[in-house]
N, CA, C and O atoms as CSV, one atom per row, in Angstrom:
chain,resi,resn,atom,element,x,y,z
A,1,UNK,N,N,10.079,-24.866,27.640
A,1,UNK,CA,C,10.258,-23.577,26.999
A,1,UNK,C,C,8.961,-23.194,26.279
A,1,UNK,O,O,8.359,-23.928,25.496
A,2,UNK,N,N,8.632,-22.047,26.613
A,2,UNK,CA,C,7.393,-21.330,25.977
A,2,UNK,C,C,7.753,-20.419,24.879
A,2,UNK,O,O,8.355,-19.387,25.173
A,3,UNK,N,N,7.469,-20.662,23.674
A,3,UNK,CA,C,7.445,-19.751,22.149
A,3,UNK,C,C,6.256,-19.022,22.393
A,3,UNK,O,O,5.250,-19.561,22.854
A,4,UNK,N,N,6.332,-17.736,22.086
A,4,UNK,CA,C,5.248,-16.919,21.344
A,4,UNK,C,C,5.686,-16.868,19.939
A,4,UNK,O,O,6.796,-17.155,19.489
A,5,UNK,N,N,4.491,-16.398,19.231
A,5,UNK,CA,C,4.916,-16.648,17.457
A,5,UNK,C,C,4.721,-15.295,17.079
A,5,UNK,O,O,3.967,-14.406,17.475
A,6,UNK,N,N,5.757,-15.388,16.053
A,6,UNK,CA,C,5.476,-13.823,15.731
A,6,UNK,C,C,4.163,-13.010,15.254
A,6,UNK,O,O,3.243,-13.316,14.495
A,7,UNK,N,N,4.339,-12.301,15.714
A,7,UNK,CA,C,2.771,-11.112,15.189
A,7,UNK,C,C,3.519,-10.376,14.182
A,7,UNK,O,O,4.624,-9.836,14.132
A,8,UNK,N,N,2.299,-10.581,13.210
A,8,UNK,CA,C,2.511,-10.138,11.646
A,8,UNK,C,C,1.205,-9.245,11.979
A,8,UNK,O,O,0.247,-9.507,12.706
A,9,UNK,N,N,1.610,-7.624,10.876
A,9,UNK,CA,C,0.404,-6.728,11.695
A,9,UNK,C,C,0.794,-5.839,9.877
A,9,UNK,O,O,1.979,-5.862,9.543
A,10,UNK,N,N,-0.084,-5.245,9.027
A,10,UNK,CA,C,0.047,-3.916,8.594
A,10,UNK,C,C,-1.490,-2.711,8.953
A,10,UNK,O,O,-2.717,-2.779,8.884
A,11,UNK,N,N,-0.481,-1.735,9.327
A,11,UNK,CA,C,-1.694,-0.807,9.017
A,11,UNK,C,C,-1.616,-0.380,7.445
A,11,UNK,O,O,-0.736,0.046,6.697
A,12,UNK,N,N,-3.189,-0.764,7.321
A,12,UNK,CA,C,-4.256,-0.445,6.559
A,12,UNK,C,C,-4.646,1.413,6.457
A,12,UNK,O,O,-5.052,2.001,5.453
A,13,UNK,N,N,-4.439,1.857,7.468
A,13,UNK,CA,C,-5.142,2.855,7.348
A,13,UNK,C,C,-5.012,3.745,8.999
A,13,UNK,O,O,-5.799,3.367,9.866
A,14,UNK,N,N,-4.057,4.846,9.337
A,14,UNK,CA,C,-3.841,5.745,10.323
A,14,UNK,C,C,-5.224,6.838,10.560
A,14,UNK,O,O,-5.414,7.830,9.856
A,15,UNK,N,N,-5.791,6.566,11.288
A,15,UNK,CA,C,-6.877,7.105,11.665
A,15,UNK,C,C,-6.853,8.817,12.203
A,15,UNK,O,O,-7.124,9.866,11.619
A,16,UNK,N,N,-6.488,8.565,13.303
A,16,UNK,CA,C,-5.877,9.714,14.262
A,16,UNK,C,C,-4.806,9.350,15.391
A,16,UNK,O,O,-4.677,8.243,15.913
A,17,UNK,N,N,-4.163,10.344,15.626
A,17,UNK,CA,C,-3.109,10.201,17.007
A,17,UNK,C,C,-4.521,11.056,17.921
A,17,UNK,O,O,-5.291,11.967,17.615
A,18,UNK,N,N,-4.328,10.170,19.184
A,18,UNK,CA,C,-5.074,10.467,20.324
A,18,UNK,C,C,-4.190,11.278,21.335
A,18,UNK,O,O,-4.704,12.144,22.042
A,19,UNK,N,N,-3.207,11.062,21.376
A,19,UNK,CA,C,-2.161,11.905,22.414
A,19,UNK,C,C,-0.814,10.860,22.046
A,19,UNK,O,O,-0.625,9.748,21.553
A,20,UNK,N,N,-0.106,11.880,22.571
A,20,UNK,CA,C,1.742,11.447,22.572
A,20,UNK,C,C,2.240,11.297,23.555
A,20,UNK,O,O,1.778,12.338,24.023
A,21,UNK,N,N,2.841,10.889,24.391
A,21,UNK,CA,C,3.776,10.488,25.142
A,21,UNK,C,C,5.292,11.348,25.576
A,21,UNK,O,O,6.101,10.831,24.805
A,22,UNK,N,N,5.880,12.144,26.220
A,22,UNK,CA,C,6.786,12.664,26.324
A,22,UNK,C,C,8.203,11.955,26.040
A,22,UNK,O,O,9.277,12.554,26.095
A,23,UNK,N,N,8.000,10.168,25.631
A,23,UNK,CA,C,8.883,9.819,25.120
A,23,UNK,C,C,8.919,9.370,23.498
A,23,UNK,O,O,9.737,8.559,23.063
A,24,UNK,N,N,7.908,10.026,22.689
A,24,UNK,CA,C,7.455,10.226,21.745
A,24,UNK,C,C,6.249,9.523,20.764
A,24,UNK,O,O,5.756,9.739,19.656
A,25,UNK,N,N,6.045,8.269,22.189
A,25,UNK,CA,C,5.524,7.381,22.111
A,25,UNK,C,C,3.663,8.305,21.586
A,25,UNK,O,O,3.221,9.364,22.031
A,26,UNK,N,N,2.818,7.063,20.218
A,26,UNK,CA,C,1.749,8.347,20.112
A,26,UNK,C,C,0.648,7.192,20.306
A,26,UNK,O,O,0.802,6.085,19.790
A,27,UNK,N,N,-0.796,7.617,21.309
A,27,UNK,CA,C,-1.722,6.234,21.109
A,27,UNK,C,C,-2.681,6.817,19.883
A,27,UNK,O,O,-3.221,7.922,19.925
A,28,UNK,N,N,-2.779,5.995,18.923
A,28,UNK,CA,C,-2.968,6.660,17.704
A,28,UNK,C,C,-4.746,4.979,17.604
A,28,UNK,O,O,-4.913,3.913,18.198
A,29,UNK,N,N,-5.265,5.469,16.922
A,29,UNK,CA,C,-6.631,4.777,16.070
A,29,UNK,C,C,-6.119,4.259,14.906
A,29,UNK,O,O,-5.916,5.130,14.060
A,30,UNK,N,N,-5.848,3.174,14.580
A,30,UNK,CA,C,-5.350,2.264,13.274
A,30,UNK,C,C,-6.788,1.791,12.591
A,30,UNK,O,O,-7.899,2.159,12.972
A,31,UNK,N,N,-6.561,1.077,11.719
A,31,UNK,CA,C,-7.324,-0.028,10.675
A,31,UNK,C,C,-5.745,-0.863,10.514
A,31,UNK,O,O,-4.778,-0.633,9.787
A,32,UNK,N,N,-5.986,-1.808,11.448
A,32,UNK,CA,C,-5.044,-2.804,11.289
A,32,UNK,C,C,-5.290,-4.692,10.935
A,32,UNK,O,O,-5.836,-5.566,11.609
A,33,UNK,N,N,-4.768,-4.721,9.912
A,33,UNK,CA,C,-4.465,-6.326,9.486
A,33,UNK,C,C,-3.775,-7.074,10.144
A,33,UNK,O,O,-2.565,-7.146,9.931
A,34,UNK,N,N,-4.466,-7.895,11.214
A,34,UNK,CA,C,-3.241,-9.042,12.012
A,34,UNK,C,C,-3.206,-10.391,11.575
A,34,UNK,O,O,-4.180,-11.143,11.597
A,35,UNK,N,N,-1.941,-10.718,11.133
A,35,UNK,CA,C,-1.622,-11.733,10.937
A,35,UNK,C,C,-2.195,-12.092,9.691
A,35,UNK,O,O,-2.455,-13.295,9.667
A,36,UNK,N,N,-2.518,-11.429,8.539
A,36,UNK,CA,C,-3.058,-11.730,7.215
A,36,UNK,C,C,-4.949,-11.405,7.272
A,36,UNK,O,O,-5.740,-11.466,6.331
A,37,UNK,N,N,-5.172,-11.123,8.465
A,37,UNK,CA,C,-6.641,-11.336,8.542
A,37,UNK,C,C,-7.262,-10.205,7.884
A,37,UNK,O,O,-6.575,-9.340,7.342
A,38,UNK,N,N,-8.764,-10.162,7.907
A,38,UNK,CA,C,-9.723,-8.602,7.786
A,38,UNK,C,C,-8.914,-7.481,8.675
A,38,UNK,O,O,-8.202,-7.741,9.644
A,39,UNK,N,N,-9.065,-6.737,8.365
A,39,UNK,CA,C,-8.675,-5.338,9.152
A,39,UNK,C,C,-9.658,-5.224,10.025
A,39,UNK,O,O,-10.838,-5.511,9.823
A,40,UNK,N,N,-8.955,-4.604,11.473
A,40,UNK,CA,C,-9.979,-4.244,12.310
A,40,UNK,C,C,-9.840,-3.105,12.938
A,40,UNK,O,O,-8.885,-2.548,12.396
A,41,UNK,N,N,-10.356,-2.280,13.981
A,41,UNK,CA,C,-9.820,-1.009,14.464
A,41,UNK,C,C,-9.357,-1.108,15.976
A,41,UNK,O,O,-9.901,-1.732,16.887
A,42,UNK,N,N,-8.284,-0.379,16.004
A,42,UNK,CA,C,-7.264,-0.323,17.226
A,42,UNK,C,C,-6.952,0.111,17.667
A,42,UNK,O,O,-6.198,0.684,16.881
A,43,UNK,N,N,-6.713,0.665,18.874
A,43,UNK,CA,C,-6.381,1.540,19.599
A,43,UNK,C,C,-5.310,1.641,20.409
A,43,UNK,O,O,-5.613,1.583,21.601
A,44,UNK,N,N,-4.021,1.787,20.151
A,44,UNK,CA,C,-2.838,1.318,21.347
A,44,UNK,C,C,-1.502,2.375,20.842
A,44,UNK,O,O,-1.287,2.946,19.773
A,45,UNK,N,N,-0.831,2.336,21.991
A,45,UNK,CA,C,0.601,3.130,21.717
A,45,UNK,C,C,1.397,2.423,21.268
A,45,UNK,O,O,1.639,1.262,21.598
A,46,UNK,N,N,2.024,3.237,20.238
A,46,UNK,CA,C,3.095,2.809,19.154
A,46,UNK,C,C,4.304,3.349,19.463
A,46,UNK,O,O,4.327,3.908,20.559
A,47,UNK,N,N,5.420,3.357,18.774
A,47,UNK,CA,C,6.864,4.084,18.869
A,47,UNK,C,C,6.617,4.884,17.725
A,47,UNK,O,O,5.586,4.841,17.054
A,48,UNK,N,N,7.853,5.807,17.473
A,48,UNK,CA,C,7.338,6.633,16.214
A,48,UNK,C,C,7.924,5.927,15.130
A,48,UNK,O,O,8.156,6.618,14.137
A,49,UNK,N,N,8.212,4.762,15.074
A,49,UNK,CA,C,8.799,4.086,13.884
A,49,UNK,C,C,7.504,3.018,13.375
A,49,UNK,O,O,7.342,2.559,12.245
A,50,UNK,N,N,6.800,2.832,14.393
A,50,UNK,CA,C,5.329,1.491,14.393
A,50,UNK,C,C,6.074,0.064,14.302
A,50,UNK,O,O,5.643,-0.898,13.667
A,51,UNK,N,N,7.284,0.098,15.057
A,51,UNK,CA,C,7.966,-1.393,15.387
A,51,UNK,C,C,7.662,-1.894,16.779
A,51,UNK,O,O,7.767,-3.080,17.092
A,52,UNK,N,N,7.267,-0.902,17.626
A,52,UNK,CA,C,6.833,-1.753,19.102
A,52,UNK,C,C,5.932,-0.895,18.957
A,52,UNK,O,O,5.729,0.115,18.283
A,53,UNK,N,N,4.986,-2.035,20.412
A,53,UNK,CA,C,3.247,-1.304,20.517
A,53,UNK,C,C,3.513,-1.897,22.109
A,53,UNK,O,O,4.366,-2.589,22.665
A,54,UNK,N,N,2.366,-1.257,22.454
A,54,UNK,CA,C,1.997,-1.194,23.701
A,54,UNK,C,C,0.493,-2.104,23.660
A,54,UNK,O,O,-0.266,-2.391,22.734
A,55,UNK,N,N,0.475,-2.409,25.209
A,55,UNK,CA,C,-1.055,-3.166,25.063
A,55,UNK,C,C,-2.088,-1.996,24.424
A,55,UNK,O,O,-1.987,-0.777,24.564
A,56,UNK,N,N,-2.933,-2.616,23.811
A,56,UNK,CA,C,-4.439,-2.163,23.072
A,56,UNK,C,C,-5.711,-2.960,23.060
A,56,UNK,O,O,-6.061,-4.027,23.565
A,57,UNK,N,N,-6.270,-2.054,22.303
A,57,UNK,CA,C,-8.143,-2.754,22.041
A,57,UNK,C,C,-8.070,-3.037,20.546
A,57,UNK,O,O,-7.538,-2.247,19.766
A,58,UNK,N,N,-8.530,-4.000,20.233
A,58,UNK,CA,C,-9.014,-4.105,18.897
A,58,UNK,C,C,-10.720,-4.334,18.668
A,58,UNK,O,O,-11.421,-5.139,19.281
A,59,UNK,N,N,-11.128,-3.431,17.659
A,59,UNK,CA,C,-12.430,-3.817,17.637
A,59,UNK,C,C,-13.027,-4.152,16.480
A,59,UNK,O,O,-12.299,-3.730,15.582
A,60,UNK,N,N,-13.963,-4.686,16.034
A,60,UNK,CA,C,-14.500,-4.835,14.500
A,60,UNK,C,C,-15.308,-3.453,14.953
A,60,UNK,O,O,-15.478,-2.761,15.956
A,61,UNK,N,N,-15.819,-3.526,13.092
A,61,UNK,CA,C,-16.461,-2.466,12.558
A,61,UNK,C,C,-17.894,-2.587,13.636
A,61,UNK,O,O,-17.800,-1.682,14.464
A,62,UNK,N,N,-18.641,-3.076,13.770
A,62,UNK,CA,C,-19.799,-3.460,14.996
A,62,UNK,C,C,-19.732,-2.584,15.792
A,62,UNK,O,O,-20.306,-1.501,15.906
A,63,UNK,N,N,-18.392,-3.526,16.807
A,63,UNK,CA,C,-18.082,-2.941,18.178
A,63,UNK,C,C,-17.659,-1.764,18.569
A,63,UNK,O,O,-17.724,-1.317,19.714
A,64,UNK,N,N,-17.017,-1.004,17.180
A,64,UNK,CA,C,-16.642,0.349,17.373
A,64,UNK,C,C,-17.668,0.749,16.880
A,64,UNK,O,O,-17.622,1.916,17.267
A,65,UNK,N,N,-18.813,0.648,16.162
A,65,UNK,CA,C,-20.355,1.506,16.155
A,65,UNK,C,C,-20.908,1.283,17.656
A,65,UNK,O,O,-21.146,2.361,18.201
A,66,UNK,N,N,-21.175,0.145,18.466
A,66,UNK,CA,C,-21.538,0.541,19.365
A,66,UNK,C,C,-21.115,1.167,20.408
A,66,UNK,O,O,-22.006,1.649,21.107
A,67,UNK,N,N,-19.840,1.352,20.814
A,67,UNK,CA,C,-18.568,2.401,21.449
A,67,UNK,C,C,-19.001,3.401,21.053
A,67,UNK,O,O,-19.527,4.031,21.971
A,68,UNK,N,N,-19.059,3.949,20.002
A,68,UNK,CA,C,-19.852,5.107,19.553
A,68,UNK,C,C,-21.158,5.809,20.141
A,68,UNK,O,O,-21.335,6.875,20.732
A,69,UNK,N,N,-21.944,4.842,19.762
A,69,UNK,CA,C,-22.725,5.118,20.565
A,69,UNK,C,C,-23.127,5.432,22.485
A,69,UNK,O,O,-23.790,6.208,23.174
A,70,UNK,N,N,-22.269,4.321,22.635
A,70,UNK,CA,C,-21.924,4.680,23.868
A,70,UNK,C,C,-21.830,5.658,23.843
A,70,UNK,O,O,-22.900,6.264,23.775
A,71,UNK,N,N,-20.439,6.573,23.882
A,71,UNK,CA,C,-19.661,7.654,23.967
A,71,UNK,C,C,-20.488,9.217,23.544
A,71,UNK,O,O,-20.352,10.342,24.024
A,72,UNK,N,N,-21.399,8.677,22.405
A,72,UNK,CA,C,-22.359,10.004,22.113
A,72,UNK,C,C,-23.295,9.872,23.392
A,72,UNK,O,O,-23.539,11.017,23.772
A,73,UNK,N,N,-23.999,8.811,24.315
A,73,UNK,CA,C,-24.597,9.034,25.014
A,73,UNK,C,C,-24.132,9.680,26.740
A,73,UNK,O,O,-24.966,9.975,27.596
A,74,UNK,N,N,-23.068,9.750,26.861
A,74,UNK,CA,C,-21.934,10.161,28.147
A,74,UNK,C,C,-22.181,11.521,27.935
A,74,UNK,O,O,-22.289,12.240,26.942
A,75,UNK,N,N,-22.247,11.690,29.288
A,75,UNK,CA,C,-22.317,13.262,29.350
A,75,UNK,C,C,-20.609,13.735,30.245
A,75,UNK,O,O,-20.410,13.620,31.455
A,76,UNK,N,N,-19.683,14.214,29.288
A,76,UNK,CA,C,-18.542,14.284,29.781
A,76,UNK,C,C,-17.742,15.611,29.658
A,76,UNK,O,O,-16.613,15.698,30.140
């Protein structure tokens, strides 16, 4: 028998909703604390209650400056 352990998560801090979902579902930008740790930034779909999530990205403060950068350099 295989356990997963629970994920302990607070947001810190609601960034923006990126789009919603027609089942109300929203992929929103967090500052989220997992499992007691530093906060980091995240990107994934939530429910509108923030009790289930969907797969996501988490990034430190770094990796979302260089995403940034990226993204200012795209011509889109």
């Amino acid at each position: 028998m295989i356990t997963i352990p629970e994920i302990k998560f607070e947001i810190i801090k609601n960034i923006a909703t990126i789009s919603e979902g027609n089942k109300g579902w929203k992929k929103e930008l967090n500052l989220i604390s997992w499992n007691g740790r530093d906060p980091k930034y995240d990107l994934r779909d939530w429910d509108a209650e923030h009790v289930k999530m969907g797969k996501g990205i988490t990034l430190s403060k770094e990796e979302l400056i260089e995403l940034k950068k990226i993204l200012n350099q795209m011509e889109l």
